[in-house]
N, C-alpha and C positions, 0 to 999 in steps of 0.2 A: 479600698481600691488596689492598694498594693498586697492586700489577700490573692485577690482577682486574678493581678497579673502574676503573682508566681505560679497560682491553677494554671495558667494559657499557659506558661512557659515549661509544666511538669508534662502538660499532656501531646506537645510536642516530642517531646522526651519518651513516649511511649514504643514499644517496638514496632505496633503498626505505623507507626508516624514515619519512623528515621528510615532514611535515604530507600524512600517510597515503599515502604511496609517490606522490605526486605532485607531488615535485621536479621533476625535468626536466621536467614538461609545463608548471610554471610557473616556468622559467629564462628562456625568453624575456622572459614578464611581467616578473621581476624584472630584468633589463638592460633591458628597454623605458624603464622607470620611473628607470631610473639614470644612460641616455642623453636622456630627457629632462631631470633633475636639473642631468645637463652641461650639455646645453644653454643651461636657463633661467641656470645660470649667467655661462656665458660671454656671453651677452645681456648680461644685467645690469653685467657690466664692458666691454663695449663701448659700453655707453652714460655707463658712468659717466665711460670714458676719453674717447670723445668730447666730453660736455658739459664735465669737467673741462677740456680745452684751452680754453675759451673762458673760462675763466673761474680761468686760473694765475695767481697773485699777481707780482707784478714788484718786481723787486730793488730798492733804493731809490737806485741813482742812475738809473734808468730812470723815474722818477715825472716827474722835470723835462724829461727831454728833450723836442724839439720831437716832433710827430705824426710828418710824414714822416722823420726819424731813427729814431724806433724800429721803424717798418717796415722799415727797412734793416736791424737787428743779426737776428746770427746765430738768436738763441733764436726770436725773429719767426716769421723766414723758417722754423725748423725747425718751427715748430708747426702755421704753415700746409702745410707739406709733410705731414706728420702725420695732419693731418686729409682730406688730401685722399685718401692713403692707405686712411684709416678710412672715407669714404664712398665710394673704390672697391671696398673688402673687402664693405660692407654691401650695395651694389648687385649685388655678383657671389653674396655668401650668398642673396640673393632669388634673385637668378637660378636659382642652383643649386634650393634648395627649390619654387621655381617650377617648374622643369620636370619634380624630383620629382610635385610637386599636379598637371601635366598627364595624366601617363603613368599615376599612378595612376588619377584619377577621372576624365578627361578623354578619353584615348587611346582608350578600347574603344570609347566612342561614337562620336568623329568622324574619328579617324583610321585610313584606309583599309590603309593598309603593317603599321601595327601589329597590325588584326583579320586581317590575313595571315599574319601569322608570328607570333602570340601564343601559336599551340597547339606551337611549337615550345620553347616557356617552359617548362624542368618545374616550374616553380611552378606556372604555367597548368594545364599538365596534373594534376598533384597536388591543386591548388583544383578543378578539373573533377573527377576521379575522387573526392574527397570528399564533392560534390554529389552523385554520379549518383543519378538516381532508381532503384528498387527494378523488380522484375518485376508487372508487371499479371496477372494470373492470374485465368480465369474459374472460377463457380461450384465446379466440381474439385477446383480445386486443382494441375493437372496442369499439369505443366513444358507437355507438349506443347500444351496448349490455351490456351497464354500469349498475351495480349494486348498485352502492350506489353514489350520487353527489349531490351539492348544486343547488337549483334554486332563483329566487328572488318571492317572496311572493307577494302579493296584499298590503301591508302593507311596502314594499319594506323590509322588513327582509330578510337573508338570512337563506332557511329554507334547509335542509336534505330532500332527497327524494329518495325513495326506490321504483323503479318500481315493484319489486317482494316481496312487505314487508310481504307478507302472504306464500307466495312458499320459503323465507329466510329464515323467522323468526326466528328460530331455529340457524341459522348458525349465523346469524347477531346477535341478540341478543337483550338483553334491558339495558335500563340504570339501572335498577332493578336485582335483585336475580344474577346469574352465570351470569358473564362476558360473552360477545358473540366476533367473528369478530372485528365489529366494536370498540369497546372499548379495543381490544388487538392490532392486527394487524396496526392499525396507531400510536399506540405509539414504541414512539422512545427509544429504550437504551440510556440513556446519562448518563452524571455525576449528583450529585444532582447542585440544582443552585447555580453558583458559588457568592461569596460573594465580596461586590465592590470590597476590596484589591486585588483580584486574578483577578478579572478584570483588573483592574488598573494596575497589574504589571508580567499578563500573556497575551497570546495572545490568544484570543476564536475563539474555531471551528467556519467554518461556518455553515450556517444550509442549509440546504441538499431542493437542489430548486424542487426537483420532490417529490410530497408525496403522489404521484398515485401507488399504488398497482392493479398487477392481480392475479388474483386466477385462481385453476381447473377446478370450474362448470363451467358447460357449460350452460349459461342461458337457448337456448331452450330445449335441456335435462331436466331441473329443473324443467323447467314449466311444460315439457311436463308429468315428474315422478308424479306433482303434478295433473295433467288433469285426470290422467289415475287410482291412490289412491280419488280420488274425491267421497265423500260417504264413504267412505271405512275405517274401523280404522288398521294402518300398515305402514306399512314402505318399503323405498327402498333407494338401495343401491350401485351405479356402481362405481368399479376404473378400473383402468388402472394394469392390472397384471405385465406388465414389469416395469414401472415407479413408481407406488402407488398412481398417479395422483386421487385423486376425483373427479369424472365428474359431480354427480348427488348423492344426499343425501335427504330424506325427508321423515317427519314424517309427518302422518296424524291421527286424527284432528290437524290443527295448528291452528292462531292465524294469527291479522292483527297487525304491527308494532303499526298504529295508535291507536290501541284498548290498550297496555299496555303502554302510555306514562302515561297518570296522572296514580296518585296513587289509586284512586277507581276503574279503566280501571282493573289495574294489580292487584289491591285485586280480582277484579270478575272472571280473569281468573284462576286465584289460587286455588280459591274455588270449580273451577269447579269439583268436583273427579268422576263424571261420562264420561268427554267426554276428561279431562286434558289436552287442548291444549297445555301448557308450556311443557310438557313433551316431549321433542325430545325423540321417540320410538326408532330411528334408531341408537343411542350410549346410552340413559341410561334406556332402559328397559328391562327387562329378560325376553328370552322366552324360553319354552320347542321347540327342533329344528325339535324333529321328525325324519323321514330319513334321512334328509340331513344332519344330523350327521353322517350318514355311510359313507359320505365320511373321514371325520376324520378318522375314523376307520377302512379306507382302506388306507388312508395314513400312518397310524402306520403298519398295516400290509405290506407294501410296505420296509418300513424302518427298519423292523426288518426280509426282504425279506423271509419272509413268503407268500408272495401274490398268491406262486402256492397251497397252500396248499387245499388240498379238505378232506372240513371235510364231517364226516357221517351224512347224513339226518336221519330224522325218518318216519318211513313208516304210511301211512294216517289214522288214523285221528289224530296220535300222534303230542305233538309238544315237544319242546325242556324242558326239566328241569334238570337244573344245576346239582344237588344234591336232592337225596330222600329225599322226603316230601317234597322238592320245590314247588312251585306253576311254572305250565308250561309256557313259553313263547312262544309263537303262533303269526302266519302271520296272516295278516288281514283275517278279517274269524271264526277264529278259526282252524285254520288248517295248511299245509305248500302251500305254492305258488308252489314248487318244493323237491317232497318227495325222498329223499334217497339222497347218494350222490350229492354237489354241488360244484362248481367251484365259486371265488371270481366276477368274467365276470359275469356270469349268475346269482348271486344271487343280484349283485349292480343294475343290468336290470330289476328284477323284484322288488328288495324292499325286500328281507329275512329278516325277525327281526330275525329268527332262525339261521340264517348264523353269523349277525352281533355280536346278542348276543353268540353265541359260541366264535366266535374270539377274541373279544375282551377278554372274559376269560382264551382263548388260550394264547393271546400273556401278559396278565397276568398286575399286575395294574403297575411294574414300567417301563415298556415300553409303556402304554398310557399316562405315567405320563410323559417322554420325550418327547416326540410326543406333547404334550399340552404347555410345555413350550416354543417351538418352534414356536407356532402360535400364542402364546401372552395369551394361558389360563393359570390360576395360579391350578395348582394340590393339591386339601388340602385334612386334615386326616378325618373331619367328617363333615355331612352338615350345622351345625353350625358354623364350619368353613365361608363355603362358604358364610354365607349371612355379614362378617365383612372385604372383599377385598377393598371396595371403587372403588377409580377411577385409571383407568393407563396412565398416561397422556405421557406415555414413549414409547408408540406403534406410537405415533405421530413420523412423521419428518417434524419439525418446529425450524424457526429461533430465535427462544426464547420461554421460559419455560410459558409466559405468554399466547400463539398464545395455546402452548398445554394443556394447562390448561384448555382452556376456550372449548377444542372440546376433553379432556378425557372421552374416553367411561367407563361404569360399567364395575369392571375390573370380565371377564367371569370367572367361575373355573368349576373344574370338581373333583370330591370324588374318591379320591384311596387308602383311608387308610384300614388297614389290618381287622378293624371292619366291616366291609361291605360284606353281602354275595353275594356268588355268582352270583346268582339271581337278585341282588340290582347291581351288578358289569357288570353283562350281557347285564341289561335293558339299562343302561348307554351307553354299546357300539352299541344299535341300535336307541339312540334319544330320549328315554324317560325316564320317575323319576328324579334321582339326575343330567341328566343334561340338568338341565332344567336351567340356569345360563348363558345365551348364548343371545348376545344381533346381532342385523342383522350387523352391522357391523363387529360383530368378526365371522361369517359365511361366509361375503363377504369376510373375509380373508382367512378361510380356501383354499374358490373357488380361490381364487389369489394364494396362495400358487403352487395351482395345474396348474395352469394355465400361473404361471410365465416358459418359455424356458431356465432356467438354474434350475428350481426346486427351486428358494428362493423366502422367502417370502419378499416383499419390503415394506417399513415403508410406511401408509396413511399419502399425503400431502395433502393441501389446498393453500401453496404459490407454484405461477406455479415459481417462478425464482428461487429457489432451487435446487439443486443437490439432483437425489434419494439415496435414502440410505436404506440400506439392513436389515433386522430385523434378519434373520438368514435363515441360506442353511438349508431347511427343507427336501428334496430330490434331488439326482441328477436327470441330466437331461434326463437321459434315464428311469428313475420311472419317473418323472413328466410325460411325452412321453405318457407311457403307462397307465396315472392314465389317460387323458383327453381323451383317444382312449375307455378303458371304461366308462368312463363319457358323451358318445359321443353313446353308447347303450341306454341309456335311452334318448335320444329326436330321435335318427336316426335309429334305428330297430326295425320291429316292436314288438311289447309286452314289449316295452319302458312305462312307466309309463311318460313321457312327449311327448307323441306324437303327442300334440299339437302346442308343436313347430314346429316341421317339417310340419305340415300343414302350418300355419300363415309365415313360410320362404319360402314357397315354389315358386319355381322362381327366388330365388334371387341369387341361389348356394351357401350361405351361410352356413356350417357347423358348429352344437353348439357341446355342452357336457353339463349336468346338474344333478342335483339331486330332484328329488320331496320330498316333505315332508310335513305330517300330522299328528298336536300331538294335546292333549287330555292335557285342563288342569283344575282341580275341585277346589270347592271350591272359586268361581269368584264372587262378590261381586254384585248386583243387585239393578241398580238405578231406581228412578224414574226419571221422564221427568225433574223436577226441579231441578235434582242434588241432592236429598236427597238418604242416603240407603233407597231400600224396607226391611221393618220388617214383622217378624209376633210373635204372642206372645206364650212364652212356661213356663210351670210350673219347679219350681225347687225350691228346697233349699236355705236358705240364709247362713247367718253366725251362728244365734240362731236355727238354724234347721228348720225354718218355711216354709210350701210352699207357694212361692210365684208367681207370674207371673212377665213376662221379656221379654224383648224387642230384637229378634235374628234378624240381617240381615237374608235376604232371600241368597242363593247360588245357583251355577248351572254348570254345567262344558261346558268349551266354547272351541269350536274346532279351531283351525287356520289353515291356510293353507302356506304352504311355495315352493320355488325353489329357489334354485341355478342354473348358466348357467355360461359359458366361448362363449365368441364367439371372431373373428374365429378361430376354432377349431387347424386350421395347427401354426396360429400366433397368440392367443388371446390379445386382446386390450380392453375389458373390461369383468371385472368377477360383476355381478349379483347375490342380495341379496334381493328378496320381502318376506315379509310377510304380510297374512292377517288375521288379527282377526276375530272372529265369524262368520265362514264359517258355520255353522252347521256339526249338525251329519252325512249327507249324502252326505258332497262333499267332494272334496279331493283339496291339493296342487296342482294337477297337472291338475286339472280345476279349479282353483280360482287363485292362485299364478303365476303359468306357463305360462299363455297369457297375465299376463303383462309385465313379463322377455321377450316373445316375441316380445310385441309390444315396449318398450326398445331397445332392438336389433335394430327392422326396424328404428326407430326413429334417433338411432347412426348410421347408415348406412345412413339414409336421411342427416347428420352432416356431413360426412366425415369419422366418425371418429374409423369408422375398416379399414382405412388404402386405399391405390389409388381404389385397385381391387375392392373392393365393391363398390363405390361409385356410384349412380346413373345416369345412362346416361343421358345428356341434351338432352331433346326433341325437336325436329327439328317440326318449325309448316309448314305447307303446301306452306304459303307464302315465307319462307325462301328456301323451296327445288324451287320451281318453280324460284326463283331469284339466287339460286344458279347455274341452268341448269336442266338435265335430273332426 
């Protein structure tokens, strides 16, 4: 029996038994801790034996001897040998520990030979392969439509590879300037590193065996956003108006991954300030929105259920002016699109600045200025204000503050302080002047607003395993209803200003809603081919009064083109955001913008992804029916 019980009490004793089968993973820990132990000891008597020499008792016939004598006897002379010893041993233990402290913390950073041959290390390599980040995988799921994974190199490295590193880029990111994706989203929340004793005498999580993440884009959406922006400087923008799902995001010009690894790759792009690749358009650049701000400002009038109201036209060739001695505001033209009396239906179908700009001053600045909080714009008192908001990294829904960080757009605003005339107040509520603060993502939200079936706006994700999350009930769902039913005249009736959609859908029975938009913005900086500003030279005064000549950039005002879209119109599943830069003076949004909002659409319907009823019927080829039967 007492055989018995020493057996039960050796097989406790076994490594998978102690302190829950995680022996050996805290063996190190405890020799870490044991070799420091030594250490601190052997410290402590190399000190004690140093200071001790200085201060050894002396024999008693050594008390009397003269000074220079006792320098001469043996004990002396050994002690000083001793010591000299002891502070060669201590000067070489620095040394030694020193050149440990370089190589560990020191080496990867500045030394060249070492970041050479370090992946030769299998430590190196074993600390690398423990790191690796996980597979980036779109909306799918599918191995094949992976965004981000490792391969093996020529070199047998294992290298990062980004099938879409130039249609990404922007999302992904670089190891340089703003964090992107990559650099947030595989990092893990944890504790900091715990220190051997908390090893040794806690029990450590495990680590987490899947570090594959999927996201909302939808790779061929992506490409296809970036196929279609090709040439083109702009952006585009689709979510999912019930979820917040981001299908498709992308700024144009972008940038190849490979092109900003080294550090001269990313100085060249940086420099570029004529074509700015680094510049994601589609969350951190301002643009003036043009009309597709009236939708905003038919969503405020909705919400302050004013929507029936019909204000008084002016009769032709008149246009609107707020207050005498105003300067008038005028439909394109110069005149009204629809003189006298209009209805909110009728004036969104054709484009009224006169319409938009009266309401907006009807419904008065602190009800645009609710209405703006509710979509994610910040409302401030003057335009100075507006250029010090920064970034909103709070419109995101992301599982940590790092994922939103790294995809906070320029936080939009809009001028409603009491300083501001009329005129200045009016132009605001039809797309142009002070709000011009407006980046295509916080447009694509307006359009989701309208387009969400309960009327709320839903927080923009990027991780598909997330739960949506609400940003705020901007309208109920009988305003939202009747905002996309008007928004649904301009591509489906005719003297729709997007009537180009309903050509390019036709056949498909798809019903949209949209907004066209063209704004007007001066004062645009003018490169040459090399990336330099164009100057040209103008006389002026200096500080002593002298005229001098001086070096102006050249300027010019550059037109853009815009649309917003919801499609489908009874259930929308993605609200559409393009803009296009320097359309000229003689096009409009609703030919430059709008056919690519439409060919977005067909491209999401060739995806699946407006839902079973759209989806494209498989076609049946000849040999199939004939093998079928009749």
């Amino acid at each position: 029996m007492s055989f018995l019980l020493f057996l039960f009490q050796l097989e406790k004793l076994k490594p998978e038994n102690l302190f829950g089968g995680q022996v050996l993973e805290r063996t190190p820990a405890g020799l870490s801790i044991v070799y420091l132990i030594g250490i601190a000891v052997l410290v402590v008597f190399l000190i004690m034996s140093f200071w001790g020499n200085f201060n050894i008792p002396k024999l008693p016939f050594e008390l009397n001897l003269d000074k220079d004598v006792r320098k001469r006897l043996t004990s002396t002379l050994t002690n000083r040998s001793l010591r000299v010893w002891q502070l060669v041993f201590i000067i070489l233990a620095f040394t030694v520990y020193g050149f440990h402290v370089y190589w560990t913390y020191y080496a990867d950073d500045y030394n060249e030979q070492f970041q050479a041959l370090s992946y030769k290390d299998l430590r190196t390599r074993r600390t690398n392969a423990s790191t690796l980040r996980g597979w980036m995988l779109d909306r799918t799921g599918k191995l094949d439509n992976a965004l981000a994974y490792y391969k093996i190199g020529s070199d047998k490295s294992i290298d990062r590879s980004y099938p879409l590193e130039r249609e990404m880029a922007h999302l992904l990111g670089t190891e340089r300037g703003t964090p992107g994706l990559e650099r947030t989203i595989f990092k893990r929340d944890a504790d900091p590193l715990p220190e051997s004793w908390e090893i040794l005498t806690k029990y450590k999580k495990a680590e987490p065996e899947n570090r594959d993440v999927r996201i909302t884009i939808d790779r061929e959406l992506q490409t296809y956003a970036a196929k279609r922006l090709e040439g083109k400087r702009g952006a585009v923008v689709v979510l999912n108006p019930q979820s917040g799902d981001v299908l498709a995001i992308y700024s144009n010009p972008s940038y190849s991954l490979s092109e900003a690894e080294s550090l001269d790759g990313f100085l060249k792009l940086e420099s570029d300030k004529r074509d700015q690749p680094l510049l994601n358009r589609a969350t951190r650049e301002f643009y003036i929105p043009g009309s597709t701000f009236k939708t905003f400002t038919m969503i405020s009038a909705f919400r302050a259920g004013k929507e029936g109201t019909i204000l008084e036209g002016n009769p032709a060739p008149d246009c609107y002016t707020p207050f005498r001695g105003s300067k008038p505001i005028c439909d394109a033209g110069g005149s009204c699109h629809a003189c006298g009396p209009i209805e909110i239906r009728e004036a969104f179908k054709i484009s009224s600045n006169q319409y938009f700009a009266q309401m907006a001053n009807y419904l008065g600045r602190d009800q645009m200025a609710s209405t703006a909080r509710l979509v994610g714009i910040e409302p401030v008192e003057t335009p100075k204000d507006a250029l010090v908001q920064g970034f909103d990294p709070d419109i995101w829904n992301a599982s940590n503050k790092r994922i939103a960080n790294s995809l906070a757009p320029a936080k939009a605003t809009i001028v409603t302080g009491d300083k501001l005339t009329l005129y200045d107040f009016g132009v605001e509520g039809m797309g142009q002047g002070l709000a011009g603060q407006m980046t295509p993502l916080q447009m694509a939200l307006i359009a989701s607003a309208a387009g969400n079936l309960q009327g709320k706006l839903m927080k923009p994700k990027i991780e598909a395993d997330i739960q949506p999350q609400m940003y705020a009930q901007v309208l109920t769902p009988n305003q939202a209803a009747q905002i996309r039913e008007i928004m649904s005249t301009v591509t489906e009736e005719a003297g729709g200003t997007g009537g180009v959609v309903r050509a390019k859908l036709a056949g498909t029975g798809i019903v949209t809603g949209g907004k066209t938009g063209t704004a007007d913005k001066d004062g645009v900086i003018v490169y040459n081919k090399d990336g330099t500003k164009k100057t040209h030279k103008v006389r002026r005064k200096n500080a002593d009064g002298q005229i001098v000549e001086v070096d102006v950039p050249d300027t010019y005002t550059r037109w853009d083109g815009w649309f917003l879209a919801i499609a489908p119109l009874e259930n929308p599943q993605i609200a559409i955001a393009v803009v296009v830069e320097d359309i000229g003076g003689g096009a409009y949004g609703g030919t430059t913008a709008a056919p690519i909002a439409a060919d977005m659409i067909l491209k999401a319907r060739e995806l699946g992804l407006l839902g079973d009823k759209y989806k494209p019927k498989t076609q049946t080829t000849t040999k199939q029916k004939k093998k079928g039967g009749k």
